[in-house]
Structures are given as C-alpha cells and as structure tokens.
N, CA, C and O atoms as a GROMACS GRO file, in nm:
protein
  556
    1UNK      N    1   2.838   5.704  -6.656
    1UNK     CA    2   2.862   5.845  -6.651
    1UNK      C    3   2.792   5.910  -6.771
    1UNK      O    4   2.765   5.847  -6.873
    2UNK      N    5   2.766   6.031  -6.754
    2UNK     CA    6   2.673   6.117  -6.855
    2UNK      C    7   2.766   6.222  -6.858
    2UNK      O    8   2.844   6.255  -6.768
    3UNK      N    9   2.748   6.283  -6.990
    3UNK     CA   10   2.851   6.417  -7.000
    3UNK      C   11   2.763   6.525  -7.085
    3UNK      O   12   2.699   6.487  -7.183
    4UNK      N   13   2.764   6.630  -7.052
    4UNK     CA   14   2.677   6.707  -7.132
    4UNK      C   15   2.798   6.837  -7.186
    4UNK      O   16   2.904   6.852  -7.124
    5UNK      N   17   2.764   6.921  -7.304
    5UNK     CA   18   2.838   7.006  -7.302
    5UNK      C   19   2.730   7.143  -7.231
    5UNK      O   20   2.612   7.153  -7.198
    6UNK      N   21   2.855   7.237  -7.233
    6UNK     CA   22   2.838   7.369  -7.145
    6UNK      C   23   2.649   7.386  -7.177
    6UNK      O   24   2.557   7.379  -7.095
    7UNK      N   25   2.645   7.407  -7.307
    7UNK     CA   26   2.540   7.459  -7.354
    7UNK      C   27   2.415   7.366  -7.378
    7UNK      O   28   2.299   7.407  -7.379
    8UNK      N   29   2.440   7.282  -7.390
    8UNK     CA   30   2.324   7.156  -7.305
    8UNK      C   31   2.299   7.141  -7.180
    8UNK      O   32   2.186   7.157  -7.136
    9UNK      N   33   2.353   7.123  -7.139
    9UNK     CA   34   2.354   7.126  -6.974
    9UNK      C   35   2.255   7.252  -6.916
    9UNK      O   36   2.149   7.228  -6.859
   10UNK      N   37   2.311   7.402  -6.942
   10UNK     CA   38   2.207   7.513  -6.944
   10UNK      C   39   2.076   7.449  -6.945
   10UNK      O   40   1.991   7.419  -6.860
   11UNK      N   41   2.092   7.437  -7.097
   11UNK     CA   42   1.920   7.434  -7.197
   11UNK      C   43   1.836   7.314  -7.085
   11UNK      O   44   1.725   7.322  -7.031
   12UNK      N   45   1.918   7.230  -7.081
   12UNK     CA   46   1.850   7.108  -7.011
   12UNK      C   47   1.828   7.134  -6.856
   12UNK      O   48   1.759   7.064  -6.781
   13UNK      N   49   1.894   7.239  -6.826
   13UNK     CA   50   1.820   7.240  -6.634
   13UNK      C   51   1.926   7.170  -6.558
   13UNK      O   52   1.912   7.161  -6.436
   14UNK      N   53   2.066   7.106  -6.635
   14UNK     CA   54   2.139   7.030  -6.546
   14UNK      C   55   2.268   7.083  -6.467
   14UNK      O   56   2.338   7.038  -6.377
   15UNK      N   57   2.270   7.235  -6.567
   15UNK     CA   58   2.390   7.284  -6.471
   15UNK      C   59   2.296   7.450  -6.492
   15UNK      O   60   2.242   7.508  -6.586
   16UNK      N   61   2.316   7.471  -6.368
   16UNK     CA   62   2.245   7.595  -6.277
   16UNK      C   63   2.356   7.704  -6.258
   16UNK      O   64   2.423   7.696  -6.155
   17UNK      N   65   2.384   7.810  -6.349
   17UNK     CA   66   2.440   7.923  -6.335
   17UNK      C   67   2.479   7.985  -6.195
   17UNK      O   68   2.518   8.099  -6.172
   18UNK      N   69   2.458   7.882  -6.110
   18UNK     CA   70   2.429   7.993  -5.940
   18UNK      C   71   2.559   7.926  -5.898
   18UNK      O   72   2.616   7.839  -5.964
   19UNK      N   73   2.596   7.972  -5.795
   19UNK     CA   74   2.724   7.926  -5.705
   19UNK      C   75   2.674   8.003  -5.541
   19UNK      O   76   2.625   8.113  -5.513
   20UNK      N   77   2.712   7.892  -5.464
   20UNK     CA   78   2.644   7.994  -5.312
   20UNK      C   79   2.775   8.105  -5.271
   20UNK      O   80   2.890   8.131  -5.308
   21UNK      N   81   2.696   8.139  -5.191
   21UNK     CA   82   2.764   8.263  -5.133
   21UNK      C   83   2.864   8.238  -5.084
   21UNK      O   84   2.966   8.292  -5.128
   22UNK      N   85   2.874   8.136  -4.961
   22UNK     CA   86   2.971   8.119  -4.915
   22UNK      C   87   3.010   7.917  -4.994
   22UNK      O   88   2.930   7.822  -4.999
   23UNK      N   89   3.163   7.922  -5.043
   23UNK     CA   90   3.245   7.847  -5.033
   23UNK      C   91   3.302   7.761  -4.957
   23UNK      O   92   3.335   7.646  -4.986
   24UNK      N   93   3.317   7.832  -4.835
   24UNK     CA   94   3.389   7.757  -4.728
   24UNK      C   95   3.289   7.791  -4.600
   24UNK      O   96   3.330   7.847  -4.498
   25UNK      N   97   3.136   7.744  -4.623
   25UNK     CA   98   3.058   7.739  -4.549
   25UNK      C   99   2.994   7.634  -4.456
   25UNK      O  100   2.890   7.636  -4.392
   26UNK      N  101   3.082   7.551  -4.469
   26UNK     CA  102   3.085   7.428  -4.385
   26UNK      C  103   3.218   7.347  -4.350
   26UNK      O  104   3.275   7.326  -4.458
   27UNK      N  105   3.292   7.292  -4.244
   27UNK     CA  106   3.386   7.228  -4.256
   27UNK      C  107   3.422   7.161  -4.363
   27UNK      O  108   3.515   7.208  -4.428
   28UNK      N  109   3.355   7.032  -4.410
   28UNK     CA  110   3.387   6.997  -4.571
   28UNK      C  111   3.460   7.039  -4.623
   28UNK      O  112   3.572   6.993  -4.646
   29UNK      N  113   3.400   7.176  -4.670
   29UNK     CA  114   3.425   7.278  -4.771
   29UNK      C  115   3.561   7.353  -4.721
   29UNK      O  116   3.666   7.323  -4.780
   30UNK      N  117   3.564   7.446  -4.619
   30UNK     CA  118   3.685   7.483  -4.576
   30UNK      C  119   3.795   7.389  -4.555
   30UNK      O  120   3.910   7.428  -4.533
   31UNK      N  121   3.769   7.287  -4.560
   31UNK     CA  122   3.898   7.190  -4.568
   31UNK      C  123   3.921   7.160  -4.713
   31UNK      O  124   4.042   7.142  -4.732
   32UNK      N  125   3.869   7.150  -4.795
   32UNK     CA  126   3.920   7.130  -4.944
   32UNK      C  127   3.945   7.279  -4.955
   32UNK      O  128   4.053   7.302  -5.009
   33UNK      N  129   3.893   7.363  -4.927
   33UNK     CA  130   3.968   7.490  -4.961
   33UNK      C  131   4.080   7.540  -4.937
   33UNK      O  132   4.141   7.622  -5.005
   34UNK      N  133   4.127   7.467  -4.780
   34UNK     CA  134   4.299   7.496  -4.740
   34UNK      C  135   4.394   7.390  -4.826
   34UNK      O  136   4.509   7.412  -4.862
   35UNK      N  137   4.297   7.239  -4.854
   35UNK     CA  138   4.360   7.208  -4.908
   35UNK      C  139   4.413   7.260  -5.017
   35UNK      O  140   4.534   7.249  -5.034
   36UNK      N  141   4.336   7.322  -5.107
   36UNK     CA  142   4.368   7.337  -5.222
   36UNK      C  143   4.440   7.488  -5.288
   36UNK      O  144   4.466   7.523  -5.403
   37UNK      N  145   4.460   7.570  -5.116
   37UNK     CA  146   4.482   7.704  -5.161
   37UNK      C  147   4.652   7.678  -5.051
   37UNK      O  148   4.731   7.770  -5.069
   38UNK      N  149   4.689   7.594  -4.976
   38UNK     CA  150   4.818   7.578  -4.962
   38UNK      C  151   4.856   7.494  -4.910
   38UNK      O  152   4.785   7.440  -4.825
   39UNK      N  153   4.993   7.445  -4.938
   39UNK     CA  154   5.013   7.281  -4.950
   39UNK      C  155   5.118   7.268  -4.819
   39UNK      O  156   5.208   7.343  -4.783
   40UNK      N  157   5.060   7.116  -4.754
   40UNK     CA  158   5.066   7.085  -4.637
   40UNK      C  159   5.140   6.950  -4.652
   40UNK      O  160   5.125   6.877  -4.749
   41UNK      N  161   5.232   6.919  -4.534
   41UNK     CA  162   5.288   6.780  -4.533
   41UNK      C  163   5.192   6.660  -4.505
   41UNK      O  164   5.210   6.541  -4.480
   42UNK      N  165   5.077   6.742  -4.518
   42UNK     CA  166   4.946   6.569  -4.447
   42UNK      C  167   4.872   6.528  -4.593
   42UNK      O  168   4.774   6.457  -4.616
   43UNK      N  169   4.981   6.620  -4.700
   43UNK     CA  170   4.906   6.523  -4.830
   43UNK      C  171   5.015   6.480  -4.894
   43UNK      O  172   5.116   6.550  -4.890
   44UNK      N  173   5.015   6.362  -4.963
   44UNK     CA  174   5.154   6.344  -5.045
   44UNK      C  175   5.114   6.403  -5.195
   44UNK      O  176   5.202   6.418  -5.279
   45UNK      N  177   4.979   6.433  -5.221
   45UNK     CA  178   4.951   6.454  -5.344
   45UNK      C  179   4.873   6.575  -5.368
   45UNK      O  180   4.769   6.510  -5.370
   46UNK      N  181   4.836   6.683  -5.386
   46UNK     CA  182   4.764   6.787  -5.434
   46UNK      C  183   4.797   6.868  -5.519
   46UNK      O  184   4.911   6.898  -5.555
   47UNK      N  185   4.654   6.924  -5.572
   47UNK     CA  186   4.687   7.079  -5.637
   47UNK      C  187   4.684   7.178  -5.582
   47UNK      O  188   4.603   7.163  -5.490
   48UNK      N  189   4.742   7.325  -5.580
   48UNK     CA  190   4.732   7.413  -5.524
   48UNK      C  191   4.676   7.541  -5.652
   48UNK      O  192   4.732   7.561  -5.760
   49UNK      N  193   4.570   7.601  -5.605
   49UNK     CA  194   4.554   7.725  -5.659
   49UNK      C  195   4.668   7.833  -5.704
   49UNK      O  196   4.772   7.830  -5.639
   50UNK      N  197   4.660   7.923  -5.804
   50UNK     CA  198   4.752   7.996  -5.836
   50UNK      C  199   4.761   8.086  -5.694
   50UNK      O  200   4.876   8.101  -5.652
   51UNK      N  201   4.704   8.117  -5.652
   51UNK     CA  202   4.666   8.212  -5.516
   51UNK      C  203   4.594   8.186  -5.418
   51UNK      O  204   4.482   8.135  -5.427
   52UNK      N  205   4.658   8.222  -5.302
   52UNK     CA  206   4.566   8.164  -5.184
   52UNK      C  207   4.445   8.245  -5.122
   52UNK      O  208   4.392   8.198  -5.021
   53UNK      N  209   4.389   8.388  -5.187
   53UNK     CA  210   4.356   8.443  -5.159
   53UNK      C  211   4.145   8.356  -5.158
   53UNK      O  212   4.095   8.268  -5.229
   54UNK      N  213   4.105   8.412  -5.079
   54UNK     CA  214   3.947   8.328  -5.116
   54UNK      C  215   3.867   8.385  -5.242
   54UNK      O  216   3.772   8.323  -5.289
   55UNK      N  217   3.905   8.490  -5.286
   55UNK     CA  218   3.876   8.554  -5.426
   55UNK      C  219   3.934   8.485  -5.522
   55UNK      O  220   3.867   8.470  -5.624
   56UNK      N  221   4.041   8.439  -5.519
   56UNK     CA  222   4.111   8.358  -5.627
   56UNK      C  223   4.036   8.254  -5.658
   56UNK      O  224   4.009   8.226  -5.775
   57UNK      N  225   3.975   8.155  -5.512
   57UNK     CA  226   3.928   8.062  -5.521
   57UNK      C  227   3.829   8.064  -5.609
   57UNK      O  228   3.804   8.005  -5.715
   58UNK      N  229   3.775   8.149  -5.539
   58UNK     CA  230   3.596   8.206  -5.580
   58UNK      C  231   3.576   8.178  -5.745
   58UNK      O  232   3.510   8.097  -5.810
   59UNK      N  233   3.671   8.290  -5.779
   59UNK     CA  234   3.633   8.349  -5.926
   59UNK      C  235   3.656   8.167  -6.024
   59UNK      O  236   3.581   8.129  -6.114
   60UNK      N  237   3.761   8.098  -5.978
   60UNK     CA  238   3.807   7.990  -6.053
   60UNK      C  239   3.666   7.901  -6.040
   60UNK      O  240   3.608   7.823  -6.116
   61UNK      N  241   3.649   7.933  -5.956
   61UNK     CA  242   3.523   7.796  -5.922
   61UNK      C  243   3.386   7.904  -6.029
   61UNK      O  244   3.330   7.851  -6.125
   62UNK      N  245   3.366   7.996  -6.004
   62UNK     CA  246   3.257   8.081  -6.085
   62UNK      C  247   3.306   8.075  -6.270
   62UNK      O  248   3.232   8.041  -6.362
   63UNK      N  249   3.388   8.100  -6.276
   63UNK     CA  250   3.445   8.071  -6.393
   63UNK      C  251   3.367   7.920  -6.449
   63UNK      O  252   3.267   7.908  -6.521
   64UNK      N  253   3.448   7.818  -6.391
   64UNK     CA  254   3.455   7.683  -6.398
   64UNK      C  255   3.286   7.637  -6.444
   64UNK      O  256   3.246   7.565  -6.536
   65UNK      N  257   3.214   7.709  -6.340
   65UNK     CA  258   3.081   7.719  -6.354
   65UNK      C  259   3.030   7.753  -6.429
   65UNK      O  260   2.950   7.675  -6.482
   66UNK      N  261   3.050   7.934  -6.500
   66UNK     CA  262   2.993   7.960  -6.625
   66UNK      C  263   3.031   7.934  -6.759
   66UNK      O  264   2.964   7.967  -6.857
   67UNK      N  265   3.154   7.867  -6.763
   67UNK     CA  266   3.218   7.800  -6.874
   67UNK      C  267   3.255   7.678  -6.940
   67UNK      O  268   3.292   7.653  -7.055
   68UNK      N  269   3.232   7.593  -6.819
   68UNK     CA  270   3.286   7.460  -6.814
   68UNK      C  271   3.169   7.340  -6.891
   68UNK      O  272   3.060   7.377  -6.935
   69UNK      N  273   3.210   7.211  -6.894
   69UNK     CA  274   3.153   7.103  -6.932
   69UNK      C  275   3.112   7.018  -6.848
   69UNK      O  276   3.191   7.008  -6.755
   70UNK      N  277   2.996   6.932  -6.836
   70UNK     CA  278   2.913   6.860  -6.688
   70UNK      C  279   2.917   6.706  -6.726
   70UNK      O  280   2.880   6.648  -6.828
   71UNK      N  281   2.970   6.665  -6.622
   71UNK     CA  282   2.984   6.500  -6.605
   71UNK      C  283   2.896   6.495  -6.463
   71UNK      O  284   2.917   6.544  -6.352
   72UNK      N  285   2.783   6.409  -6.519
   72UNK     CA  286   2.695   6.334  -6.395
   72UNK      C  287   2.784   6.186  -6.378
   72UNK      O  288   2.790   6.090  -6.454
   73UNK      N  289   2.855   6.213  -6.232
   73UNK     CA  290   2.893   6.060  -6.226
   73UNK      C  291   2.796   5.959  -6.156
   73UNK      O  292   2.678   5.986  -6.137
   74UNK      N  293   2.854   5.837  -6.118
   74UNK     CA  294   2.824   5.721  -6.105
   74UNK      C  295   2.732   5.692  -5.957
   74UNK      O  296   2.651   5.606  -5.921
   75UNK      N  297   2.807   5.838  -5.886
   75UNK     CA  298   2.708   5.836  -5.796
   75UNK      C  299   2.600   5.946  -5.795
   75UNK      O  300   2.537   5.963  -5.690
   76UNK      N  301   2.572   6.026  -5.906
   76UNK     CA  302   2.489   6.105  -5.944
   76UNK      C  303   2.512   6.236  -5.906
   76UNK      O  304   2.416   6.310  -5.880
   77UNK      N  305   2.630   6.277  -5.900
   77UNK     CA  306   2.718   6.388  -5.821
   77UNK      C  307   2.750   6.490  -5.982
   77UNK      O  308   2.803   6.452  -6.086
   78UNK      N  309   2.700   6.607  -5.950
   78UNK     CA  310   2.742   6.702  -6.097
   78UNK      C  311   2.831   6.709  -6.038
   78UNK      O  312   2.850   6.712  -5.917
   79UNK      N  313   2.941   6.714  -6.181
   79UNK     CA  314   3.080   6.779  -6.163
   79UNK      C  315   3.108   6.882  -6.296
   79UNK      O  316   3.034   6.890  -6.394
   80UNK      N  317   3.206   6.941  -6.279
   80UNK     CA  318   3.197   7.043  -6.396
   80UNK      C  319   3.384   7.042  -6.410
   80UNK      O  320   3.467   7.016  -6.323
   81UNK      N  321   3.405   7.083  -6.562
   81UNK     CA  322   3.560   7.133  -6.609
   81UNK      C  323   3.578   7.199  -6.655
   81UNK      O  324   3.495   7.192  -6.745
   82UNK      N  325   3.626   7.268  -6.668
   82UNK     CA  326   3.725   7.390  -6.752
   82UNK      C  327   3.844   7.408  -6.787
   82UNK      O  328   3.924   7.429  -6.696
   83UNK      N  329   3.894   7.404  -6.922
   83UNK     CA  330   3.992   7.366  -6.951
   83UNK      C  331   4.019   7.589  -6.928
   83UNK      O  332   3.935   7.679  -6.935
   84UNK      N  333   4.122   7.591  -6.911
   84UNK     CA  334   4.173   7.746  -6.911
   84UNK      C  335   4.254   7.802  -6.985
   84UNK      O  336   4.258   7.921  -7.013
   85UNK      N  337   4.335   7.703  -7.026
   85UNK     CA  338   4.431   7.743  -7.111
   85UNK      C  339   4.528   7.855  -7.059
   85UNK      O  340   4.604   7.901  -7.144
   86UNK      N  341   4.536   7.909  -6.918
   86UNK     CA  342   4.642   7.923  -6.871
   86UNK      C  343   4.664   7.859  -6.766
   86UNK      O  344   4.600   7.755  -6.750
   87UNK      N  345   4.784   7.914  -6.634
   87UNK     CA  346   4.794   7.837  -6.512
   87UNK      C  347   4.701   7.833  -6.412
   87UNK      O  348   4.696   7.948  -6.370
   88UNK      N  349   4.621   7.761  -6.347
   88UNK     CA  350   4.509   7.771  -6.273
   88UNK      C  351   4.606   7.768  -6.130
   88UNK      O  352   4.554   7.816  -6.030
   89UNK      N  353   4.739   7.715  -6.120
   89UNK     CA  354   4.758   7.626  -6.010
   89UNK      C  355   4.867   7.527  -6.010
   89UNK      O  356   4.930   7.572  -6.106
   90UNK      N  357   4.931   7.428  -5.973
   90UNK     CA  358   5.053   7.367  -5.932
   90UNK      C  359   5.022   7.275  -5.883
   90UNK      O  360   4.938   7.278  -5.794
   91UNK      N  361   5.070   7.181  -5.917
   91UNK     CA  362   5.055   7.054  -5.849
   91UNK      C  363   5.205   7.050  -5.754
   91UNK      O  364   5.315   7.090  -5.793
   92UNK      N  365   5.173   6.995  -5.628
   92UNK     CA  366   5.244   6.926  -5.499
   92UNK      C  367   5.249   6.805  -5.470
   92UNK      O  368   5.156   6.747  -5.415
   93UNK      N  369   5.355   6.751  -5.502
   93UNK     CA  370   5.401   6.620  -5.455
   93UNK      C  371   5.443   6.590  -5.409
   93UNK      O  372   5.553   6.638  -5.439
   94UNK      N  373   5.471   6.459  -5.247
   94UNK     CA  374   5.596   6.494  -5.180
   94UNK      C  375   5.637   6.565  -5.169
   94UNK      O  376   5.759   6.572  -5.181
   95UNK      N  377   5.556   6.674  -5.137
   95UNK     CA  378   5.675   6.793  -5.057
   95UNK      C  379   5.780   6.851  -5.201
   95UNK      O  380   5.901   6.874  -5.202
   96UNK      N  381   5.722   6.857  -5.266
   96UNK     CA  382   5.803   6.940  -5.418
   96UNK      C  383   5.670   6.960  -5.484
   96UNK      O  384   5.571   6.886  -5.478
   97UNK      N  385   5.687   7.083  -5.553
   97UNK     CA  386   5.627   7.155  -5.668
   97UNK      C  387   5.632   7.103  -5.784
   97UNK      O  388   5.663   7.206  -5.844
   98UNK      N  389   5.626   7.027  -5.863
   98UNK     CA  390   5.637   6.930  -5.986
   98UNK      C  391   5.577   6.958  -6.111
   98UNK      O  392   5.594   6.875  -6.200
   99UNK      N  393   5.481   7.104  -6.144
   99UNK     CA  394   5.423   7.128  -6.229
   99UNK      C  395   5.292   7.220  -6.273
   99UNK      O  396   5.193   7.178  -6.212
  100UNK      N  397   5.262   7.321  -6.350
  100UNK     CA  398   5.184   7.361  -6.365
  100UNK      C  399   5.060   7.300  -6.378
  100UNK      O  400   5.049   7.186  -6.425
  101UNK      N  401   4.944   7.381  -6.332
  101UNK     CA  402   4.790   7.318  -6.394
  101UNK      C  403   4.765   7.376  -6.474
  101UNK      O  404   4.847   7.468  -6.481
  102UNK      N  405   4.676   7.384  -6.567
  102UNK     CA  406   4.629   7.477  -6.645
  102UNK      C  407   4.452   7.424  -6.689
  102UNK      O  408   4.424   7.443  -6.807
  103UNK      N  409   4.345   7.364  -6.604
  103UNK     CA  410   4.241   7.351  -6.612
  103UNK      C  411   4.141   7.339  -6.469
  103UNK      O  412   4.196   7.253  -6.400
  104UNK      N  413   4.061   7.372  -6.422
  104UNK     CA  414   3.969   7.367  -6.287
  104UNK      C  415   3.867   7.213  -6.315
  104UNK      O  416   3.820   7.165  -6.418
  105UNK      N  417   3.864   7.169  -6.177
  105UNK     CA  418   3.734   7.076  -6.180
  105UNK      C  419   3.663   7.135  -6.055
  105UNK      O  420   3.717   7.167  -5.949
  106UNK      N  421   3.506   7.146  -6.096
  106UNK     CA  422   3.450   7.165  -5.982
  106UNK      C  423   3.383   7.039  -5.946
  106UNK      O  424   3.362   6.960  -6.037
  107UNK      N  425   3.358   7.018  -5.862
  107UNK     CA  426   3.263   6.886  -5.811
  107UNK      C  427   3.144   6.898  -5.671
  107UNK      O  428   3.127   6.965  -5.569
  108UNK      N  429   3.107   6.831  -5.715
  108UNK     CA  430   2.936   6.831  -5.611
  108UNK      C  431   2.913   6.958  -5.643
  108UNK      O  432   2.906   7.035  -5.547
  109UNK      N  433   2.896   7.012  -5.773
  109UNK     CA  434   2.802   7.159  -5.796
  109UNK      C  435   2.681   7.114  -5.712
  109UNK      O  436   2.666   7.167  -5.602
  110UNK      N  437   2.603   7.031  -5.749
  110UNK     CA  438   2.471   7.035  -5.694
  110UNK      C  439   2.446   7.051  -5.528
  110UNK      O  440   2.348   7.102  -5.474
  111UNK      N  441   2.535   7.008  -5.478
  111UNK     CA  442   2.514   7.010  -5.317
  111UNK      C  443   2.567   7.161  -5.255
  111UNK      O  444   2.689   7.167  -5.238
  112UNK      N  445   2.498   7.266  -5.224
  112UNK     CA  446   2.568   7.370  -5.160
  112UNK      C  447   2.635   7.316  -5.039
  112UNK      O  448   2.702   7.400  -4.979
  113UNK      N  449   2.634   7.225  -5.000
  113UNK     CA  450   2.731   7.220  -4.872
  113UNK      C  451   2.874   7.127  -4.870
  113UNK      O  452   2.953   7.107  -4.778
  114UNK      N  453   2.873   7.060  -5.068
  114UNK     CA  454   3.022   6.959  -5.054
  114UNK      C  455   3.046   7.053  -5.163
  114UNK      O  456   3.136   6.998  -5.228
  115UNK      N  457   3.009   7.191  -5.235
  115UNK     CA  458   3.035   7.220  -5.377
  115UNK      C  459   3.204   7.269  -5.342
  115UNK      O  460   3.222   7.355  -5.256
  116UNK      N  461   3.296   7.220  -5.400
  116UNK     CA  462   3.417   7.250  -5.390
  116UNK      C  463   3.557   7.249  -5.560
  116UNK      O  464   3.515   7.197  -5.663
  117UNK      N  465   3.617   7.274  -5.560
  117UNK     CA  466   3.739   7.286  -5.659
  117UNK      C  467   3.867   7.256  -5.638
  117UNK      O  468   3.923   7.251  -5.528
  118UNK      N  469   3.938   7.225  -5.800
  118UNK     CA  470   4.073   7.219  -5.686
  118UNK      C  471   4.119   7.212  -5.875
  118UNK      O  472   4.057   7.131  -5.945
  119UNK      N  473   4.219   7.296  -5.934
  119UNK     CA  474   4.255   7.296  -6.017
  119UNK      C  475   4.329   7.154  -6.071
  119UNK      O  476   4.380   7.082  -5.986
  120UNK      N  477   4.334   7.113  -6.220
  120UNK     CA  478   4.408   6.971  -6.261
  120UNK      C  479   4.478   6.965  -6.397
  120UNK      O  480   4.432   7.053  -6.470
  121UNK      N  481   4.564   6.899  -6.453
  121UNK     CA  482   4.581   6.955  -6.560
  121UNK      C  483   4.541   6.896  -6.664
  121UNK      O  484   4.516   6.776  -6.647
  122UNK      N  485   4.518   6.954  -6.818
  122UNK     CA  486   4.483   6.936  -6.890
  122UNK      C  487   4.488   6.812  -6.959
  122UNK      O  488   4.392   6.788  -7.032
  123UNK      N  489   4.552   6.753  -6.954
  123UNK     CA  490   4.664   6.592  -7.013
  123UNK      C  491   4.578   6.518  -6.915
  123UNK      O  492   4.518   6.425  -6.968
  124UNK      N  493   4.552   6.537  -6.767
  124UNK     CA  494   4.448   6.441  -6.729
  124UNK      C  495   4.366   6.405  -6.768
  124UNK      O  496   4.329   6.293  -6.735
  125UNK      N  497   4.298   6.475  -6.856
  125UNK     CA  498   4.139   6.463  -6.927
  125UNK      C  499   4.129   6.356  -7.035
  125UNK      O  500   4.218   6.308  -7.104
  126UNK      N  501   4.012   6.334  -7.032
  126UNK     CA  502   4.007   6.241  -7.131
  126UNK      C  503   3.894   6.307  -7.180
  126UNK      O  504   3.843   6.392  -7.107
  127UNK      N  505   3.835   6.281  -7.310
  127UNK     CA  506   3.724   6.314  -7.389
  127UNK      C  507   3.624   6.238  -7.447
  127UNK      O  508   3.638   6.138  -7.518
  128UNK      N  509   3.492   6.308  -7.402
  128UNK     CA  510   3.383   6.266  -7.436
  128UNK      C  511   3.305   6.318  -7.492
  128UNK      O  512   3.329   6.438  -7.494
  129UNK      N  513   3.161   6.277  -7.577
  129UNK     CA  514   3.077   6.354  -7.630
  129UNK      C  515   2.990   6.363  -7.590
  129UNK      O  516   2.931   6.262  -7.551
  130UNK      N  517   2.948   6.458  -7.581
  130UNK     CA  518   2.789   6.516  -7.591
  130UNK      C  519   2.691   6.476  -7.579
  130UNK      O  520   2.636   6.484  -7.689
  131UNK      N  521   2.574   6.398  -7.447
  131UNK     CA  522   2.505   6.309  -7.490
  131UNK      C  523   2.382   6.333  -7.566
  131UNK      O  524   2.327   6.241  -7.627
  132UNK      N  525   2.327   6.478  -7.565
  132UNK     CA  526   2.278   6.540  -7.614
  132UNK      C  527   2.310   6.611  -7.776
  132UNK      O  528   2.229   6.572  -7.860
  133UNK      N  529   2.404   6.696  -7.822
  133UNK     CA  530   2.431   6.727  -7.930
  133UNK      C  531   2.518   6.623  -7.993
  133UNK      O  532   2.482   6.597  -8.108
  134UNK      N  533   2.611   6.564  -7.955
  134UNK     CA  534   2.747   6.492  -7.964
  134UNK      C  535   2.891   6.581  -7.974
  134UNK      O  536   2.992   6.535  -8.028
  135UNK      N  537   2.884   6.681  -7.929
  135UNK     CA  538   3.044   6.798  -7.929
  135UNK      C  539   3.109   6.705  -7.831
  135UNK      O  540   3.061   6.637  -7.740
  136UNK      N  541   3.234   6.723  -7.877
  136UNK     CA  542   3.330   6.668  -7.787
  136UNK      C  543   3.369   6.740  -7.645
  136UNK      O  544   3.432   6.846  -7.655
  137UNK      N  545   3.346   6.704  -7.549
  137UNK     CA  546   3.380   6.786  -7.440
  137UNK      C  547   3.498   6.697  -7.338
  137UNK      O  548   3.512   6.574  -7.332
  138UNK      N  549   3.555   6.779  -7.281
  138UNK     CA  550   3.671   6.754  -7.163
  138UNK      C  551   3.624   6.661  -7.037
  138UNK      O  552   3.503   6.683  -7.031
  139UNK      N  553   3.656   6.570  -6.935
  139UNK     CA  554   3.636   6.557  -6.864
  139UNK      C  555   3.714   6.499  -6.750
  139UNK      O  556   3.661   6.486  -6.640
   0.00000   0.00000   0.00000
C-alpha cells in the first residue's frame, strides 16, 4: 500500500480534484448508495450517512475529495479519508444503531463507475506517513 498526503497527492497527479456528475450512475453505485444512506435487514453491518438525502451524499464524498488523504491499495484502487471531526453518520448493527461516525472513506476515486462512500469512524484508522513528504496521514 502507498499513502500520500492531501497535498502530495494534488502536486503528484494522484488525486484529481473532479468527482462525476452523477454518483449513483450505475447499479454498483446506487446500491452502495442505498446502502449507505439507509439501513436495511440484508446487512448485519453498515454505516449510514447523517442524511439520506443525495446532496448529503454528494457534498460528503466532494468534501472527502477536496480534503482528504490517498491510499493506493493492493489492488491499485485510489481510496481517499477524511477525518471530519464531526458526525458524518452511524453505524448499524444487527438491526441497532450502536454509534456515531465521525470520518468519510471514499474508494475507487479513480473509476467513475465503482467511485462510492460510506462514512467510518475515526478509532478505525490507523496511521501512516507520507511517502512523499513523510506527514502523518489517516487511513
């Protein structure tokens, strides 16, 4: 895995300021988006957005994008984080509400047709540096 921070990533060409138009422009996509905007008995585990609205979605994932930190994983898939420092969202478990989120992951930025989100919380993260500057970033 490779991790770049926000501002490397830019400079270097590896994370692209753009987000497509449409979100939920392919099945894929509209299915991580219901997943993740309201919670269903066909998962035992998810996060849910603070709001189910597709603007809510939007802005978290655009956010996530112009703010966040880039992990190239293992299968060469950009992913991006943002820690928020407020509630992004709720985690669902079994059928109970169990806890605030308070950070976004986006994943497959690079692919307009798997690019999707789903808020996580902060305590998940673990930290890495910079492979470029060495700043410590979230991931």
């Amino acid at each position: 895995m490779q991790y770049y921070c926000h501002d490397c990533a830019i400079k270097n060409g590896i994370l692209k300021p753009t987000i497509p138009t449409l979100l939920t422009g392919t099945q894929y996509q509209l299915g991580k988006y219901l997943k993740h905007t309201a919670p269903t008995s066909n998962c035992n585990f998810n996060t849910i957005f603070a709001g189910p609205a597709s603007s809510t979605y939007q802005n978290f994932i655009v956010t996530t994008v112009a703010s966040g930190h880039v992990q190239i994983d293992d299968q060469g898939r950009t992913n991006v984080t943002w820690v928020a420092s407020r509630q992004t969202g709720i985690t669902y478990n079994h059928n109970k509400f169990v806890g605030p989120t308070d950070a976004v992951k986006v994943v497959s930025h690079d692919d307009n047709n798997k690019i999707h989100g789903f808020p996580i919380h902060s305590s998940e993260l673990g930290v890495a540096k910079c492979i470029l500057c060495g700043r410590p970033i979230p991931y």
